[in-house]
C-alpha positions, 0 to 999 in steps of 0.5 A: 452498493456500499454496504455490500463492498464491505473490507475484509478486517485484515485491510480496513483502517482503525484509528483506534488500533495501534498499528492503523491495522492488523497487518504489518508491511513495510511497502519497500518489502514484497508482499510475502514479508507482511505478517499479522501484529496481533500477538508475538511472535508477529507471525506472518500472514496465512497463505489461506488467509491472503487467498480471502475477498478483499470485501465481504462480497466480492467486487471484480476491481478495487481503485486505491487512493492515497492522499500522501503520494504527490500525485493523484496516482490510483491503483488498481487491483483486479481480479475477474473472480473478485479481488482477494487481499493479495490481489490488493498488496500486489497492485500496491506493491506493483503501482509503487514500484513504477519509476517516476517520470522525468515530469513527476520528478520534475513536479516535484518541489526542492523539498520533496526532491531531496527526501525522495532521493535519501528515500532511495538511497535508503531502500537500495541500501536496505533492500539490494534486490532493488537495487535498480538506479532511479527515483520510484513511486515508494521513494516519494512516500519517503518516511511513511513506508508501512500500510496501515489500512484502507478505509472507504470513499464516501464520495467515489465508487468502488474507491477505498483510501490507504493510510500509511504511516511510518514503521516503528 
């Protein structure tokens, strides 16, 4: 039921919360980078604490939608013991991760093109590590790198929607 699929307060969305939600991550980054925004000096997040269900009472799969990415992507987090909070940033992180397709790429308008290329430019800069060539998923977001939460479907099952926003 949909009470029962309750988020864990470290996942869910506010609009009255400054950052969206308690946790700062900046989806170019791993999941190890996140850390709590609570109070400086901004620890990160307790290794117990990503260890947590992702809902109050365990569900085996979380489908994550975005309303942001150009395409209908859907992530899925999986856990046959029930999805615990780094289960969700590592489907997050993975989905994100994947190159676009030459059909994505070429969906895409001029616009988003151009964005998605300084977006690319800017992560390979940034953050060598991922210094593989080629347009990813994370680069379509462009500006709107940083997780701010995730809120629940009304109308699909097991369906929760992340809000992004741009990192301060």
């Amino acid at each position: 039921s949909m009470s029962r699929a309750r988020l864990h307060p470290l996942l869910r969305y506010s609009h009255l919360r400054r950052w969206g939600c308690r946790v700062i991550w900046d989806l170019r980054r791993s999941p190890s980078a996140a850390i709590l925004y609570h109070k400086p000096p901004y620890p990160p997040i307790p290794p117990d604490n990503l260890r947590r269900y992702a809902t109050i009472h365990a569900v085996r799969r979380m489908n994550i939608r975005c309303n942001f990415f150009p395409y209908p992507w859907i992530i899925y987090a999986d856990n046959p013991n029930g999805v615990r909070i780094v289960d969700v940033f590592r489907a997050i992180k993975d989905a994100l991760e994947v190159p676009l397709t030459r059909a994505e790429w070429q969906g895409l308008s001029h616009k988003q093109r151009e964005g998605a290329y300084r977006a690319s430019d800017e992560r390979r800069r940034s953050y060598p590590i991922s210094r593989r060539l080629g347009i990813k998923r994370v680069d379509c977001l462009q500006l709107h790198t940083r997780f701010a939460g995730l809120s629940m479907s009304w109308d699909a099952p097991n369906t929760w929607y992340m809000t992004l926003a741009r990192p301060r």
